[in-house]
C-alpha positions as CSV (number, residue, x, y, z in Angstrom):
1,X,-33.6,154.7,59.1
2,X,-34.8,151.5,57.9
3,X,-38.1,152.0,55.5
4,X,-39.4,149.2,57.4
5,X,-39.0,150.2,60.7
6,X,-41.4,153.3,60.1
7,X,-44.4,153.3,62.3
8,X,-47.6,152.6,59.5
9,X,-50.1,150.2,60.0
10,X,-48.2,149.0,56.3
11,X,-45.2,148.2,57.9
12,X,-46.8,146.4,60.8
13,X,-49.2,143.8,58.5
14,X,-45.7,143.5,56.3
15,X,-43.5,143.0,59.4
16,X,-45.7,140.2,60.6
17,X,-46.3,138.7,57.7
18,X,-42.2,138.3,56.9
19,X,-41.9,137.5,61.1
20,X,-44.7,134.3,60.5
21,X,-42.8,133.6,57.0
22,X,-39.1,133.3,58.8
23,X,-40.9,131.2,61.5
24,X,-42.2,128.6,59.0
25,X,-38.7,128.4,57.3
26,X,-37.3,127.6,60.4
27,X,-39.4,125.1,61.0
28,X,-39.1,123.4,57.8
29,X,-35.2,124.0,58.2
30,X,-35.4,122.5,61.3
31,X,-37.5,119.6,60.0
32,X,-35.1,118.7,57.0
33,X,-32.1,119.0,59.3
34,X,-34.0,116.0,62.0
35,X,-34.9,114.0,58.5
36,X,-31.1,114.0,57.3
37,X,-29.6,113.5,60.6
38,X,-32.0,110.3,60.5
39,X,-30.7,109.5,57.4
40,X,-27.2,109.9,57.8
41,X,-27.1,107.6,61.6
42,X,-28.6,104.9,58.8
43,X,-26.1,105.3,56.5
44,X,-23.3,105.5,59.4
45,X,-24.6,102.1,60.9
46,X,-24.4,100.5,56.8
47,X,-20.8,101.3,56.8
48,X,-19.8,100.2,59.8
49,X,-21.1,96.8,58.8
50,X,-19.6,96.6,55.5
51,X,-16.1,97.9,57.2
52,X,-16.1,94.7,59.5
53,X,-16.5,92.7,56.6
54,X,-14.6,93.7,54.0
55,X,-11.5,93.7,55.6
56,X,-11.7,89.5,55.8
57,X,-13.0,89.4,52.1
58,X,-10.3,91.7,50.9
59,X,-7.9,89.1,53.1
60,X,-10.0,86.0,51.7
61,X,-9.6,87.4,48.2
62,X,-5.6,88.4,48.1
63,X,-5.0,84.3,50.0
64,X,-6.7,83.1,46.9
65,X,-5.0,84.8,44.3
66,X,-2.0,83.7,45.8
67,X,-2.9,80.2,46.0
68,X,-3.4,80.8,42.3
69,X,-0.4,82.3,41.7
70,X,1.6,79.3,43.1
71,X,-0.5,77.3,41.1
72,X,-0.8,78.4,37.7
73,X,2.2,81.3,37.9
74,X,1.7,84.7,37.9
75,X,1.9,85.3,33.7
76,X,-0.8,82.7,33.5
77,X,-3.1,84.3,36.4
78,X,-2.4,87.9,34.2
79,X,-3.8,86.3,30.9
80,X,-6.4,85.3,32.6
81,X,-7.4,87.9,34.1
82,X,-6.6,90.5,31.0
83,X,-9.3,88.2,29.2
84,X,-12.1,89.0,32.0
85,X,-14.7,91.8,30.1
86,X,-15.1,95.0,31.7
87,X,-18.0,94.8,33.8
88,X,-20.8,97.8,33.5
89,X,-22.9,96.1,36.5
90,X,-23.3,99.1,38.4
91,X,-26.5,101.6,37.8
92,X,-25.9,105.3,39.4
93,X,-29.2,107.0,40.5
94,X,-30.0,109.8,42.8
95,X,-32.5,109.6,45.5
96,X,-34.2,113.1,47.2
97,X,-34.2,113.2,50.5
98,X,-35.7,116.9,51.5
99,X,-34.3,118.4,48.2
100,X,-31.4,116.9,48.9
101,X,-29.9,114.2,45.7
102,X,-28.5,111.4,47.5
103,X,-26.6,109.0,45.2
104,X,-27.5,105.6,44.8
105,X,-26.1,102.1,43.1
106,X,-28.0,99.3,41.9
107,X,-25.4,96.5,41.8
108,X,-26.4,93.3,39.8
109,X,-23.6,90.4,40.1
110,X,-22.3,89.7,36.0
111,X,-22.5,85.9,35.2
112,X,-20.5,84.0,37.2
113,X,-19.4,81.9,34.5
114,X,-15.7,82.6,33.9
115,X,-14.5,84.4,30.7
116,X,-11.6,82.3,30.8
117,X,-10.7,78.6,29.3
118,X,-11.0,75.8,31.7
119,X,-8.1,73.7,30.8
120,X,-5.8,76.3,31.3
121,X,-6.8,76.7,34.9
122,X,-7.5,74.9,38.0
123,X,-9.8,75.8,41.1
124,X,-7.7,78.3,42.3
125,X,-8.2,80.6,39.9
126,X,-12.2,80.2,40.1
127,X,-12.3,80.9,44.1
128,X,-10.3,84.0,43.6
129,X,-12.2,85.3,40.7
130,X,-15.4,84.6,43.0
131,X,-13.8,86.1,46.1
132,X,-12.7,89.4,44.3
133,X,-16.4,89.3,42.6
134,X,-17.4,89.5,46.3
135,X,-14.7,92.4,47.1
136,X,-16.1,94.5,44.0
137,X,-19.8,94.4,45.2
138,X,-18.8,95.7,48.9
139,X,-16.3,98.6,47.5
140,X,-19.1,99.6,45.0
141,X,-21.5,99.6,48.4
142,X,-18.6,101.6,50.2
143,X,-18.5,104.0,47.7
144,X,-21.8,104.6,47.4
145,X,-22.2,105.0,50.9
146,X,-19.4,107.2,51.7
147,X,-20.3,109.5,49.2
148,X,-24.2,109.4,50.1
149,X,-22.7,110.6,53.9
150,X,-20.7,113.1,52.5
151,X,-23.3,115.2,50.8
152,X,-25.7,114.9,53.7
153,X,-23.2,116.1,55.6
154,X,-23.1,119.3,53.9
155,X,-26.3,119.3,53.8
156,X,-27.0,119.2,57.0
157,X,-24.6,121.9,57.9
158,X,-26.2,124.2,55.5
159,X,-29.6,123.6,57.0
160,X,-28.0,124.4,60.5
161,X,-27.3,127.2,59.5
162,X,-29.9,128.7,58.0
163,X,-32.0,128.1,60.8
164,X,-29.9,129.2,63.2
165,X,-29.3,132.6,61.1
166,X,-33.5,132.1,61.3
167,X,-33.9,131.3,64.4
168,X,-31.0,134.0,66.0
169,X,-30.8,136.9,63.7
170,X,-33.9,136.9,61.3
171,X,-37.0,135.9,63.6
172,X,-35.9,138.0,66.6
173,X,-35.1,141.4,64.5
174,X,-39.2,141.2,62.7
175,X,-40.4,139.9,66.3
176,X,-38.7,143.7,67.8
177,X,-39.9,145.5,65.0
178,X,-43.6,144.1,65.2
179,X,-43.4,145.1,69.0
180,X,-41.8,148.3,68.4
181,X,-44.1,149.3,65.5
182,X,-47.2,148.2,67.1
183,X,-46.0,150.4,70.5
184,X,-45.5,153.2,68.3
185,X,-49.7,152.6,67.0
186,X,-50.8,152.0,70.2
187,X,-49.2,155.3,71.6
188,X,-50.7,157.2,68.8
189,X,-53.9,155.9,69.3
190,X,-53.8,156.9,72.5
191,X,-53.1,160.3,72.0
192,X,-55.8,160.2,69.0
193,X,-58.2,159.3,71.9
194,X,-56.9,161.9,74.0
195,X,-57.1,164.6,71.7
196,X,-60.6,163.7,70.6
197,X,-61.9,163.7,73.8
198,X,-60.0,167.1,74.5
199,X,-61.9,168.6,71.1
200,X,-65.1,166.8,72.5
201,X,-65.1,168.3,75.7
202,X,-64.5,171.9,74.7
203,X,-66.9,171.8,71.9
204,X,-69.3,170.7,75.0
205,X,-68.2,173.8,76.9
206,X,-68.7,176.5,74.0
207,X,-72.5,174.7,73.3
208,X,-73.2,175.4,76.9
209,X,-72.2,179.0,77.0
């Protein structure tokens, strides 16, 4: 038998005290669960937006490099672009969200001037290099995004279920042995009280005779 489920007024304050604590984690399981799920329906509704637009950039972005391809030919599109820095634009950070690190990006557009000589290049080459600019800033977004669902995801799950191991397994076992124990008291009270009064009434007796 369970130590706990031994019938002291010990076990009882301790039972009820664990039952109230269980309660209060459900609760706040239950609350962070709501506050991600609220999160996540935001996050959802950013990528859907970014999906039905950068599907045409992408498109936008390829039609110009071709265009600059016929242009300026394909070795001289390469040069160019092998002379483009790499860019370090993009800042990583973590927000909380209930305990829960959701990553973030700061995304700050390089200079726009091009890296590349003007004489060797025409137009072309300049609305591609600003189209695939644009295609860069949404896949960063995308990223960011996907990832930031992903981990409330599983973060959701694993509040799920620990309030419903709470909420199904943990509350009700402490609410049964609350009731059980405090039967248990009651019934030995009762026949506490009924002995008592059984001493009572034959010392009452013997005082009389």
């Amino acid at each position: 038998m369970d130590t706990r489920e031994f019938p002291t007024k010990g076990n009882l304050i301790a039972n009820k005290n664990t039952l109230a604590l269980a309660k209060m984690g459900y609760e706040l399981m239950d609350k962070k669960r709501n506050v991600l799920v609220s999160e996540i329906v935001g996050i959802v509704d950013q990528i859907r937006e970014i999906n039905a637009e950068i599907n045409g950039t992408f498109a936008d972005a390829y039609a110009a490099l071709e265009q600059a391809n016929v242009q300026l030919g394909i070795m001289t599109v390469r040069d160019m672009a092998a002379a483009v820095p790499v860019c370090d634009d993009v800042k990583i950070y973590t927000r909380n969200v209930m305990d829960s690190e959701i990553p973030m990006a700061e995304y700050k557009a390089s200079d726009i001037t091009p890296a590349y000589p003007f004489f060797k290049t025409n137009e072309s080459l300049d609305i591609a290099r600003m189209r695939f600019s644009k295609v860069r800033e949404l896949v960063v977004k995308m990223a960011v995004l996907e990832n930031a669902a992903f981990r409330l995801s599983t973060n959701i799950n694993k509040a799920q279920k620990r309030a419903n191991a709470l909420k199904n397994i943990t509350i009700p076992r402490y609410e049964e042995l609350v009731k059980n124990i405090s039967a248990s008291l009651e019934e030995k009270e009762r026949e506490e009280f009924t002995r008592l009064k059984v001493i009572k009434k034959n010392k009452q007796k013997t005082n009389e005779e």
